[in-house]
N, C-alpha and C positions, 0 to 999 in steps of 0.2 A: 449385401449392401443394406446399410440399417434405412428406413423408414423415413424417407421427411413427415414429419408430424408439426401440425400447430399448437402452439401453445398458446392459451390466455392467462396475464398476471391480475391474478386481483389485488387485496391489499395485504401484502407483506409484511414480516419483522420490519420492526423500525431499525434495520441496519443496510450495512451494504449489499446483505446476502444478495436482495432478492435484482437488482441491476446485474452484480455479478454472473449470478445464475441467467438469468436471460440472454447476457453478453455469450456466457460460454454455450448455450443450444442454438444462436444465431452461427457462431464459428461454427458446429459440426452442422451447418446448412437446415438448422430450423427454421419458422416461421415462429417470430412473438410479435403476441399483443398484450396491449396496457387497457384495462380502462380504471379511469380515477373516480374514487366514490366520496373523497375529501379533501379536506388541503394537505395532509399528511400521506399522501399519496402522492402530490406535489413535491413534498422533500428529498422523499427517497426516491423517488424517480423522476426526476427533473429535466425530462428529453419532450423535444418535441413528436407527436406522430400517433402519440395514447388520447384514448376517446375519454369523456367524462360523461359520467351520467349524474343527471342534475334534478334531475325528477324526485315524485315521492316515492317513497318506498313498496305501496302498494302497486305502481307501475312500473318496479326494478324487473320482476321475474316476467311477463312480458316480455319486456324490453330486450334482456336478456335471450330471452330463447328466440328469436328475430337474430339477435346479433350472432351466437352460436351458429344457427344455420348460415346464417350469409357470408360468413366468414370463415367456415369451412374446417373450426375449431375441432381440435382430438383429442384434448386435454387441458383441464382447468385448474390452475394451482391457487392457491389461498392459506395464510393464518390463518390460527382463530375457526376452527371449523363448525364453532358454537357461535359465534357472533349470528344476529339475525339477518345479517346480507349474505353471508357465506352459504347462512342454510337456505336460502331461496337459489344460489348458487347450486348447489348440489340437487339440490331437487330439479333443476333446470338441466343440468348435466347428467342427471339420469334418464331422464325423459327424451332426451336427444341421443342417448348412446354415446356421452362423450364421459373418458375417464375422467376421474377428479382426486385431484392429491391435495394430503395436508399436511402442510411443514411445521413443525414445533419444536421446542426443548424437547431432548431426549428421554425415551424412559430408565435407559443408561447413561449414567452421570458420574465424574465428567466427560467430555471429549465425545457426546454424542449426540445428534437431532432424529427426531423422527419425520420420516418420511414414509407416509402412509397411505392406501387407498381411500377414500371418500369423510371419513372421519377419526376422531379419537373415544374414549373413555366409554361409556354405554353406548354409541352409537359406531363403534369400532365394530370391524368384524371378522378380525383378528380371532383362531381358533383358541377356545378356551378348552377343547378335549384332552387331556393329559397323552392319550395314544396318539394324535396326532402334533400335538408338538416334541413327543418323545422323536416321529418321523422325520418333521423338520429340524430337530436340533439335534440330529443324531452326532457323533465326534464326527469331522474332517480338517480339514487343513487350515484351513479360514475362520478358526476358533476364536474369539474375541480373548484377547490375554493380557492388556493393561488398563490397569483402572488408576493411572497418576495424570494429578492436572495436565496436559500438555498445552489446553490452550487454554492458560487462565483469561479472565477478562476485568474481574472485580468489581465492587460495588458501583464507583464512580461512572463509569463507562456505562454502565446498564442504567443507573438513574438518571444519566445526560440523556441518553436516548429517548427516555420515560419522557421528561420535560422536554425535548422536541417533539415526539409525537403527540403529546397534548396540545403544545402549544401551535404547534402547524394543524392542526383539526381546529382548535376554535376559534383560529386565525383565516378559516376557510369559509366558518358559518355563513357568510355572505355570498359564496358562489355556491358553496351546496347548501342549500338551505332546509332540504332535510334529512341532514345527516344528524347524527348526535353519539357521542361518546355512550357505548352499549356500560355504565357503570349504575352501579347502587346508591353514588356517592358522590358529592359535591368535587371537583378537582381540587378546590381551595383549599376546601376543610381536610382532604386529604394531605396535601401539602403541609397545610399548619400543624399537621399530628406528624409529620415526618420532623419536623423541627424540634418538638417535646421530644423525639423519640433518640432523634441522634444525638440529644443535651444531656441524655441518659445516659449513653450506649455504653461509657465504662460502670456507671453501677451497676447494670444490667448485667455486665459480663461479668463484673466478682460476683453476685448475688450466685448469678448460674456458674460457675465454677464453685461456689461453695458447695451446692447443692449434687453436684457432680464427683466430688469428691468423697461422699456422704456415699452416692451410687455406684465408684468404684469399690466400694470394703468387700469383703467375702461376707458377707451375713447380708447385702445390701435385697431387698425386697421390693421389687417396684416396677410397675409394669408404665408403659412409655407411650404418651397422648402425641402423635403430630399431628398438630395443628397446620390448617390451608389456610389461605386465602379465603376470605367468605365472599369476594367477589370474582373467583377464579371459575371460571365455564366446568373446572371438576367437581366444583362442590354447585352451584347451581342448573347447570344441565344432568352429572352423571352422579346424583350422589340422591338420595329420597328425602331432604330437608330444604324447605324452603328457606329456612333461618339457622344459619350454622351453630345457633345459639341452643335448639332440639336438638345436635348432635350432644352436643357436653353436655348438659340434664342428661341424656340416654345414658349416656355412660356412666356419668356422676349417680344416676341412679341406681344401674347394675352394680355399681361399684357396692353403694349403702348396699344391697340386696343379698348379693353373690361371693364379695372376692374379700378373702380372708382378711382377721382382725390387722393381721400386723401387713397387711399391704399398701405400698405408698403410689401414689400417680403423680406423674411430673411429667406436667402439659408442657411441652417444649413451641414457642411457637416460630411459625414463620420468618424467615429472617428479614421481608419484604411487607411485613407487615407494620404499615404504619399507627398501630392500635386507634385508628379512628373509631372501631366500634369497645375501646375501655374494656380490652379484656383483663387489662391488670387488676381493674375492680372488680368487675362482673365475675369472674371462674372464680378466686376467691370467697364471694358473695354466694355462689350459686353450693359452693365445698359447705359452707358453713351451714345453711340452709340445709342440708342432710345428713348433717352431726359428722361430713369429714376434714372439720376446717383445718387440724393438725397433720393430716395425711395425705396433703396436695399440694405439691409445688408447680409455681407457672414460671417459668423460663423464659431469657430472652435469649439467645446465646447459649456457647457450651458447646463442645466435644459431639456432636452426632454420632459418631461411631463409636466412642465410648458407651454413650448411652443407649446404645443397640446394645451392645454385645453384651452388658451388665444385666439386661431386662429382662424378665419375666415372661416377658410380650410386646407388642405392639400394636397400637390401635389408629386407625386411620379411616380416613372415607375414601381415600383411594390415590394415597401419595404416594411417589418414587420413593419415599422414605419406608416403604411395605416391599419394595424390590431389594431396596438395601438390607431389611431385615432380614427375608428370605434369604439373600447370600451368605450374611452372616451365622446363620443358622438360628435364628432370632422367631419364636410364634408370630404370626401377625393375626389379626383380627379387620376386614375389611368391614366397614360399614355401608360404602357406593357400590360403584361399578369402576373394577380395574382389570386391566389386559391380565393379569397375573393370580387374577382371584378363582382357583380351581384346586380342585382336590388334591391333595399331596403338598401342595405349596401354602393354603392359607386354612384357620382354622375354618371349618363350615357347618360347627354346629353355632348354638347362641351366644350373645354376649355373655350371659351370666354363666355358660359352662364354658368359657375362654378364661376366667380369672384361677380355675382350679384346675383343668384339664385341655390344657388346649392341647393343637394336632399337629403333632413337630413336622421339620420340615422334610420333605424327600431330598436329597442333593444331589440324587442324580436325575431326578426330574427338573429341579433349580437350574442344573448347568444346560439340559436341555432346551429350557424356557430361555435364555441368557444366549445360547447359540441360534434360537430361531429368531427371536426378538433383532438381534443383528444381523443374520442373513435377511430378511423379508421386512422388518420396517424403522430401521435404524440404520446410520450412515456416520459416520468418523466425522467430528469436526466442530463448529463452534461460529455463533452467528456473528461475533464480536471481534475475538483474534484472528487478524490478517491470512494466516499461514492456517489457521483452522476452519477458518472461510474456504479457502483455497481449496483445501482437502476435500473442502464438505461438498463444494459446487462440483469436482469431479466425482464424488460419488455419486450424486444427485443425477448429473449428467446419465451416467452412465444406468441406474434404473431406470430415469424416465425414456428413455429413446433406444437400451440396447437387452434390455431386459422382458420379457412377457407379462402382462398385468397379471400378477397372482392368483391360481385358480380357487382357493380361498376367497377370494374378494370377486369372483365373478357372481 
Protein backbone atom coordinates (compact mmCIF):
# COMPACT_ATOMS: atom_id res chain seq x y z
CA UNK A 1 0.00 0.00 0.00
CA UNK A 2 1.57 3.36 -1.17
CA UNK A 3 2.24 5.93 1.63
CA UNK A 4 -0.22 8.71 2.61
CA UNK A 5 2.15 11.67 2.34
CA UNK A 6 1.48 15.34 2.70
CA UNK A 7 1.95 17.65 0.40
CA UNK A 8 2.74 21.61 0.55
CA UNK A 9 2.10 23.84 -2.89
CA UNK A 10 3.97 26.66 -3.09
CA UNK A 11 3.91 29.07 -5.99
CA UNK A 12 3.45 27.29 -9.23
CA UNK A 13 3.46 27.67 -13.12
CA UNK A 14 1.08 30.17 -13.94
CA UNK A 15 -1.08 27.44 -15.53
CA UNK A 16 -3.59 24.76 -14.53
CA UNK A 17 -0.71 22.30 -13.87
CA UNK A 18 -0.32 22.93 -10.45
CA UNK A 19 -4.52 22.63 -9.18
CA UNK A 20 -4.59 19.73 -11.34
CA UNK A 21 -1.75 17.98 -9.80
CA UNK A 22 -2.86 18.60 -6.24
CA UNK A 23 -6.58 17.48 -7.47
CA UNK A 24 -5.06 14.16 -8.72
CA UNK A 25 -2.75 13.34 -5.10
CA UNK A 26 -5.84 14.29 -2.98
CA UNK A 27 -7.92 11.34 -5.34
CA UNK A 28 -4.93 8.64 -4.57
CA UNK A 29 -5.89 9.87 -0.55
CA UNK A 30 -3.15 12.49 -0.13
CA UNK A 31 -3.04 15.27 2.10
CA UNK A 32 -2.48 19.00 0.26
CA UNK A 33 -1.77 22.22 1.28
CA UNK A 34 -1.62 25.75 -0.21
CA UNK A 35 0.12 28.62 1.13
CA UNK A 36 -0.27 31.85 -0.94
CA UNK A 37 2.78 34.28 -1.21
CA UNK A 38 0.93 36.72 -3.89
CA UNK A 39 -1.96 37.59 -5.58
CA UNK A 40 -0.93 35.23 -8.53
CA UNK A 41 -1.30 32.57 -6.26
CA UNK A 42 -4.73 33.68 -5.89
CA UNK A 43 -5.36 32.98 -9.65
CA UNK A 44 -4.29 29.87 -10.23
CA UNK A 45 -5.44 28.59 -7.13
CA UNK A 46 -8.59 30.03 -6.42
CA UNK A 47 -10.03 27.61 -3.54
CA UNK A 48 -10.77 28.27 -0.27
CA UNK A 49 -8.76 26.42 2.64
CA UNK A 50 -4.79 27.84 1.58
CA UNK A 51 -3.03 29.74 4.24
CA UNK A 52 -1.30 33.11 3.13
CA UNK A 53 1.68 34.51 4.37
CA UNK A 54 1.68 38.18 4.45
CA UNK A 55 4.64 38.93 6.43
CA UNK A 56 8.17 40.22 5.41
CA UNK A 57 10.36 38.09 3.91
CA UNK A 58 13.02 38.10 6.54
CA UNK A 59 10.15 36.18 8.83
CA UNK A 60 9.06 33.74 5.76
CA UNK A 61 11.65 31.00 6.88
CA UNK A 62 10.69 31.11 10.38
CA UNK A 63 7.34 31.05 9.66
CA UNK A 64 7.71 28.45 7.53
CA UNK A 65 9.52 25.91 9.60
CA UNK A 66 6.54 26.34 12.44
CA UNK A 67 4.20 25.59 9.72
CA UNK A 68 6.22 22.29 8.20
CA UNK A 69 6.36 20.96 11.67
CA UNK A 70 2.79 21.54 12.63
CA UNK A 71 1.49 20.45 9.80
CA UNK A 72 3.17 17.30 9.54
CA UNK A 73 4.39 18.19 5.88
CA UNK A 74 6.63 15.31 3.67
CA UNK A 75 7.06 17.09 0.69
CA UNK A 76 7.33 20.57 -0.75
CA UNK A 77 6.78 21.28 -4.26
CA UNK A 78 7.59 24.83 -5.84
CA UNK A 79 8.65 26.66 -9.48
CA UNK A 80 11.30 28.60 -9.82
CA UNK A 81 13.74 26.83 -7.55
CA UNK A 82 15.86 30.11 -7.71
CA UNK A 83 13.37 32.63 -6.78
CA UNK A 84 14.49 33.88 -3.27
CA UNK A 85 11.18 32.52 -1.48
CA UNK A 86 11.74 29.00 -2.91
CA UNK A 87 15.31 29.01 -1.65
CA UNK A 88 14.34 29.94 1.97
CA UNK A 89 11.92 27.03 1.15
CA UNK A 90 14.45 24.45 0.56
CA UNK A 91 16.57 25.48 3.08
CA UNK A 92 13.62 25.06 5.52
CA UNK A 93 12.71 21.58 3.98
CA UNK A 94 16.02 20.50 4.43
CA UNK A 95 16.49 21.18 7.87
CA UNK A 96 13.13 19.59 8.82
CA UNK A 97 13.78 16.30 6.79
CA UNK A 98 11.07 17.13 4.40
CA UNK A 99 11.72 16.22 0.52
CA UNK A 100 11.50 19.12 -1.84
CA UNK A 101 10.63 18.89 -5.68
CA UNK A 102 11.03 21.44 -8.44
CA UNK A 103 8.73 21.56 -11.38
CA UNK A 104 9.97 23.33 -14.64
CA UNK A 105 10.13 23.16 -18.49
CA UNK A 106 11.88 20.11 -19.52
CA UNK A 107 15.35 19.62 -20.23
CA UNK A 108 13.88 17.41 -23.08
CA UNK A 109 11.92 19.50 -25.49
CA UNK A 110 9.24 19.18 -26.66
CA UNK A 111 6.59 17.08 -24.75
CA UNK A 112 8.88 17.23 -21.51
CA UNK A 113 8.82 18.96 -17.62
CA UNK A 114 11.26 18.33 -15.18
CA UNK A 115 10.55 17.03 -12.09
CA UNK A 116 13.38 17.12 -9.88
CA UNK A 117 14.75 16.74 -6.28
CA UNK A 118 15.50 19.98 -4.29
CA UNK A 119 16.83 22.07 -7.38
CA UNK A 120 17.91 22.71 -10.97
CA UNK A 121 21.18 24.11 -12.98
CA UNK A 122 24.33 24.38 -10.42
CA UNK A 123 22.41 23.69 -7.56
CA UNK A 124 21.13 20.31 -9.12
CA UNK A 125 22.43 17.16 -7.94
CA UNK A 126 21.81 15.29 -10.61
CA UNK A 127 25.01 12.85 -11.28
CA UNK A 128 27.38 14.53 -13.73
CA UNK A 129 29.92 11.18 -13.49
CA UNK A 130 29.94 9.70 -17.04
CA UNK A 131 30.16 5.88 -15.24
CA UNK A 132 27.22 6.59 -13.34
CA UNK A 133 24.94 7.84 -15.84
CA UNK A 134 26.29 5.19 -18.34
CA UNK A 135 24.38 2.83 -15.05
CA UNK A 136 21.34 4.82 -15.06
CA UNK A 137 20.79 5.14 -18.68
CA UNK A 138 21.82 1.92 -19.51
CA UNK A 139 19.13 0.48 -22.86
CA UNK A 140 15.72 -1.01 -21.44
CA UNK A 141 12.33 -0.79 -22.37
CA UNK A 142 11.10 2.55 -21.31
CA UNK A 143 13.64 4.26 -23.69
CA UNK A 144 12.45 7.68 -24.53
CA UNK A 145 11.77 7.46 -28.53
CA UNK A 146 9.88 10.58 -29.74
CA UNK A 147 10.82 13.96 -30.09
CA UNK A 148 7.58 15.43 -32.21
CA UNK A 149 5.57 18.32 -30.90
CA UNK A 150 2.69 16.49 -29.35
CA UNK A 151 1.55 18.82 -27.10
CA UNK A 152 2.05 22.16 -28.80
CA UNK A 153 0.90 25.15 -26.88
CA UNK A 154 2.31 28.40 -28.88
CA UNK A 155 3.18 31.74 -28.38
CA UNK A 156 -0.09 33.20 -27.48
CA UNK A 157 -1.00 30.90 -24.72
CA UNK A 158 2.46 31.31 -22.93
CA UNK A 159 2.26 35.21 -23.29
CA UNK A 160 -1.55 35.34 -21.99
CA UNK A 161 -0.24 33.48 -18.95
CA UNK A 162 2.90 35.99 -18.73
CA UNK A 163 0.41 38.92 -18.52
CA UNK A 164 -1.75 37.26 -15.91
CA UNK A 165 0.76 36.30 -13.80
CA UNK A 166 2.11 39.80 -13.57
CA UNK A 167 -0.92 41.33 -13.63
CA UNK A 168 -2.51 39.18 -10.66
CA UNK A 169 1.03 39.98 -8.50
CA UNK A 170 0.76 43.61 -8.72
CA UNK A 171 -2.88 43.45 -8.41
CA UNK A 172 -2.08 41.81 -4.94
CA UNK A 173 0.70 44.47 -3.71
CA UNK A 174 -1.91 45.52 -1.29
CA UNK A 175 -2.54 42.22 0.62
CA UNK A 176 0.99 41.04 0.34
CA UNK A 177 2.92 43.87 0.74
CA UNK A 178 6.21 42.43 0.54
CA UNK A 179 6.22 40.55 -2.08
CA UNK A 180 7.71 41.73 -5.36
CA UNK A 181 8.34 40.40 -8.82
CA UNK A 182 11.99 38.67 -8.41
CA UNK A 183 12.88 40.70 -12.03
CA UNK A 184 15.91 42.93 -13.34
CA UNK A 185 13.44 44.93 -15.02
CA UNK A 186 10.64 47.24 -15.13
CA UNK A 187 7.37 45.08 -16.25
CA UNK A 188 6.23 48.06 -18.45
CA UNK A 189 9.31 48.60 -20.12
CA UNK A 190 9.30 45.03 -20.69
CA UNK A 191 6.09 45.03 -22.28
CA UNK A 192 6.83 48.21 -24.37
CA UNK A 193 9.99 46.33 -25.99
CA UNK A 194 7.68 43.25 -26.70
CA UNK A 195 5.57 45.61 -28.88
CA UNK A 196 8.86 47.08 -30.96
CA UNK A 197 9.77 43.46 -31.03
CA UNK A 198 6.53 41.79 -32.59
CA UNK A 199 6.24 45.14 -35.16
CA UNK A 200 9.35 43.41 -36.28
CA UNK A 201 8.95 39.86 -36.05
CA UNK A 202 8.67 39.29 -40.07
CA UNK A 203 11.77 41.38 -40.76
CA UNK A 204 13.47 39.72 -38.21
CA UNK A 205 12.55 36.40 -39.76
CA UNK A 206 13.74 37.07 -43.48
CA UNK A 207 16.85 38.84 -42.14
CA UNK A 208 17.46 35.32 -40.20
CA UNK A 209 16.39 33.11 -42.85
CA UNK A 210 18.86 34.96 -45.10
CA UNK A 211 21.54 34.32 -43.03
CA UNK A 212 20.59 30.66 -42.55
CA UNK A 213 20.69 30.12 -45.84
CA UNK A 214 24.23 31.47 -46.08
CA UNK A 215 24.72 28.58 -43.05
CA UNK A 216 23.17 25.68 -44.88
CA UNK A 217 26.09 25.72 -48.08
CA UNK A 218 28.69 23.16 -47.88
CA UNK A 219 31.72 25.60 -47.31
CA UNK A 220 29.43 27.21 -44.58
CA UNK A 221 31.94 28.11 -41.35
CA UNK A 222 30.29 29.12 -38.24
CA UNK A 223 30.12 28.37 -35.00
CA UNK A 224 26.39 29.01 -33.12
CA UNK A 225 26.02 31.65 -29.88
CA UNK A 226 22.57 30.75 -27.89
CA UNK A 227 21.58 33.34 -26.39
CA UNK A 228 19.21 33.23 -22.73
CA UNK A 229 17.41 35.10 -21.04
CA UNK A 230 19.57 37.66 -18.98
CA UNK A 231 16.84 37.57 -16.51
CA UNK A 232 16.38 33.72 -16.40
CA UNK A 233 17.59 32.09 -12.84
CA UNK A 234 20.10 30.02 -15.43
CA UNK A 235 22.02 32.72 -16.32
CA UNK A 236 21.79 34.66 -13.04
CA UNK A 237 22.02 31.89 -10.22
CA UNK A 238 23.92 28.98 -12.48
CA UNK A 239 26.02 30.53 -14.92
CA UNK A 240 29.40 32.92 -13.36
CA UNK A 241 28.34 36.39 -15.07
CA UNK A 242 26.54 38.91 -13.33
CA UNK A 243 25.78 40.85 -16.50
CA UNK A 244 25.07 38.46 -19.62
CA UNK A 245 26.53 41.32 -21.34
CA UNK A 246 30.65 39.51 -19.78
CA UNK A 247 29.29 36.51 -21.50
CA UNK A 248 29.45 37.97 -25.19
CA UNK A 249 32.71 40.21 -24.79
CA UNK A 250 34.18 36.46 -23.37
CA UNK A 251 33.42 35.16 -26.29
CA UNK A 252 33.63 37.89 -28.89
CA UNK A 253 36.93 38.07 -27.34
CA UNK A 254 38.12 34.45 -27.74
CA UNK A 255 36.66 34.72 -30.95
CA UNK A 256 39.27 37.98 -31.98
CA UNK A 257 41.95 35.73 -30.15
CA UNK A 258 41.62 32.02 -30.98
CA UNK A 259 39.04 30.98 -33.75
CA UNK A 260 40.17 31.02 -37.33
CA UNK A 261 40.18 33.83 -40.01
CA UNK A 262 37.44 32.67 -41.95
CA UNK A 263 35.09 31.89 -39.00
CA UNK A 264 31.66 33.45 -38.71
CA UNK A 265 29.24 33.61 -35.27
CA UNK A 266 25.64 33.92 -35.56
CA UNK A 267 24.25 34.85 -32.08
CA UNK A 268 20.74 33.40 -32.51
CA UNK A 269 18.73 34.87 -29.73
CA UNK A 270 15.99 33.92 -27.47
CA UNK A 271 12.65 33.64 -28.98
CA UNK A 272 11.14 35.20 -25.62
CA UNK A 273 13.27 37.83 -25.46
CA UNK A 274 11.95 40.99 -25.66
CA UNK A 275 15.35 43.02 -26.40
CA UNK A 276 14.78 45.29 -23.53
CA UNK A 277 18.47 45.18 -22.97
CA UNK A 278 19.23 46.42 -27.13
CA UNK A 279 20.90 43.63 -28.08
CA UNK A 280 20.37 44.38 -31.70
CA UNK A 281 22.68 47.35 -31.12
CA UNK A 282 24.98 46.46 -28.45
CA UNK A 283 26.57 42.64 -30.00
CA UNK A 284 26.93 44.38 -33.13
CA UNK A 285 28.50 47.31 -31.32
CA UNK A 286 30.52 45.09 -29.20
CA UNK A 287 31.69 42.71 -33.00
CA UNK A 288 32.99 45.91 -34.22
CA UNK A 289 34.82 47.04 -31.34
CA UNK A 290 37.23 43.75 -31.93
CA UNK A 291 37.69 44.27 -35.59
CA UNK A 292 34.81 41.33 -36.07
CA UNK A 293 31.98 43.61 -37.41
CA UNK A 294 31.65 41.46 -40.83
CA UNK A 295 31.83 38.01 -39.06
CA UNK A 296 28.77 38.32 -36.80
CA UNK A 297 25.56 37.79 -37.31
CA UNK A 298 22.57 38.31 -34.46
CA UNK A 299 19.41 36.52 -35.31
CA UNK A 300 15.90 36.78 -34.39
CA UNK A 301 14.43 33.61 -35.62
CA UNK A 302 15.38 30.87 -37.92
CA UNK A 303 15.68 27.07 -38.34
CA UNK A 304 17.38 25.87 -34.67
CA UNK A 305 18.00 22.71 -36.01
CA UNK A 306 19.35 23.68 -39.05
CA UNK A 307 21.71 25.75 -37.34
CA UNK A 308 22.81 23.02 -35.04
CA UNK A 309 23.44 20.60 -37.41
CA UNK A 310 25.42 23.09 -40.03
CA UNK A 311 27.86 24.35 -36.97
CA UNK A 312 31.04 24.14 -36.21
CA UNK A 313 30.01 24.29 -32.37
CA UNK A 314 28.00 25.47 -29.94
CA UNK A 315 28.21 27.93 -27.38
CA UNK A 316 25.97 28.56 -24.43
CA UNK A 317 25.98 29.22 -20.66
CA UNK A 318 23.79 26.37 -20.14
CA UNK A 319 20.73 26.13 -22.61
CA UNK A 320 18.65 23.14 -23.66
CA UNK A 321 19.86 24.29 -26.94
CA UNK A 322 23.65 22.36 -25.72
CA UNK A 323 21.22 19.14 -25.08
CA UNK A 324 19.90 19.63 -28.68
CA UNK A 325 23.47 19.94 -29.90
CA UNK A 326 24.79 17.03 -28.10
CA UNK A 327 22.06 14.86 -29.87
CA UNK A 328 22.59 16.15 -32.98
CA UNK A 329 26.11 15.38 -32.71
CA UNK A 330 27.01 19.08 -32.71
CA UNK A 331 30.45 20.25 -30.21
CA UNK A 332 29.03 22.30 -27.48
CA UNK A 333 30.97 24.65 -25.36
CA UNK A 334 29.29 25.17 -21.93
CA UNK A 335 30.18 28.41 -20.14
CA UNK A 336 27.52 27.94 -16.67
CA UNK A 337 26.46 25.07 -14.93
CA UNK A 338 24.43 22.33 -17.02
CA UNK A 339 23.09 18.81 -15.99
CA UNK A 340 24.95 17.71 -19.21
CA UNK A 341 28.06 19.38 -18.93
CA UNK A 342 30.67 16.25 -18.49
CA UNK A 343 33.28 14.70 -20.21
CA UNK A 344 32.33 12.90 -23.32
CA UNK A 345 29.26 15.09 -23.98
CA UNK A 346 30.79 18.84 -23.86
CA UNK A 347 34.08 20.31 -24.84
CA UNK A 348 36.10 20.84 -21.43
CA UNK A 349 39.04 22.23 -22.32
CA UNK A 350 39.02 26.51 -22.98
CA UNK A 351 37.19 28.76 -24.99
CA UNK A 352 39.93 29.63 -27.25
CA UNK A 353 40.77 25.67 -27.79
CA UNK A 354 36.86 25.09 -28.75
CA UNK A 355 37.14 27.30 -32.03
CA UNK A 356 39.84 24.87 -33.52
CA UNK A 357 39.68 21.59 -31.60
CA UNK A 358 36.79 20.86 -29.78
CA UNK A 359 35.86 17.38 -28.11
CA UNK A 360 33.24 15.60 -30.28
CA UNK A 361 30.55 14.05 -29.02
CA UNK A 362 30.26 10.21 -27.36
CA UNK A 363 26.59 8.96 -28.65
CA UNK A 364 26.56 6.44 -26.62
CA UNK A 365 27.16 8.16 -23.64
CA UNK A 366 24.47 11.05 -25.20
CA UNK A 367 21.71 8.37 -25.59
CA UNK A 368 22.66 7.36 -21.99
CA UNK A 369 22.51 10.79 -20.47
CA UNK A 370 18.89 11.17 -22.59
CA UNK A 371 17.64 7.68 -20.99
CA UNK A 372 18.65 8.65 -17.45
CA UNK A 373 17.60 12.35 -17.64
CA UNK A 374 13.89 10.71 -18.53
CA UNK A 375 13.85 7.75 -16.13
CA UNK A 376 14.93 9.97 -12.75
CA UNK A 377 13.91 13.78 -13.58
CA UNK A 378 11.87 14.31 -16.53
CA UNK A 379 8.04 13.30 -17.08
CA UNK A 380 6.02 13.38 -20.55
CA UNK A 381 3.73 16.21 -20.95
CA UNK A 382 3.19 19.94 -21.20
CA UNK A 383 2.12 22.78 -18.68
CA UNK A 384 -0.28 24.41 -21.41
CA UNK A 385 -1.97 21.51 -23.54
CA UNK A 386 -4.89 19.90 -21.92
CA UNK A 387 -4.05 16.24 -22.71
CA UNK A 388 -0.23 17.01 -21.88
CA UNK A 389 -1.15 18.41 -18.62
CA UNK A 390 -2.98 15.24 -18.21
CA UNK A 391 -0.14 13.07 -18.90
CA UNK A 392 2.05 15.10 -17.09
CA UNK A 393 0.06 15.06 -13.75
CA UNK A 394 -0.02 11.14 -13.94
CA UNK A 395 3.42 11.02 -14.34
CA UNK A 396 4.13 13.40 -11.61
CA UNK A 397 1.69 11.56 -9.56
CA UNK A 398 3.22 8.52 -9.71
CA UNK A 399 7.07 9.80 -8.77
CA UNK A 400 6.02 11.71 -6.06
CA UNK A 401 3.92 9.03 -3.91
CA UNK A 402 4.92 5.46 -5.68
CA UNK A 403 8.44 5.90 -6.29
CA UNK A 404 11.66 6.00 -3.79
CA UNK A 405 13.38 9.62 -3.35
CA UNK A 406 16.35 8.97 -5.60
CA UNK A 407 19.53 7.61 -3.83
CA UNK A 408 21.48 10.23 -5.86
CA UNK A 409 19.67 13.06 -4.20
CA UNK A 410 19.74 11.67 -0.70
Amino acid sequence: MTERKSFLFLQGHHSKFWLQLADALKAEGHAVAKVRLSGQDWLYWPRLGARSYRGPKAGWRPWLDAYLADEGITDVIYYADRHPWNIDALDAAKAAGVRAWTIEFGYLRPNWLTLEPEAMGAFSRFPKDPDVIRRLGAPGPDDPHDDAALYPSGFIAEAMADIGMYASTIAGFGFYPHYRLDLPFSIFTHYYHWIATLLSERRDERAARAVQARCATADSDYTLFAMQLAQDYQIRASSPYGDYAEMIEEVLDSMARAAPATRRLVVKMHPLDSDYLNWRRRVPEMARRRGLGGRVDLIRGGDLGLLIRHAKGAVMANSTVGLHSIRAGTPVKVLGSAVYDMPGLTHQGSLDSFWTAPEPVDHTLEAALVRALAREIQIKGSFFHPEGRKRAVAEAVERLTRRPFPDWAR
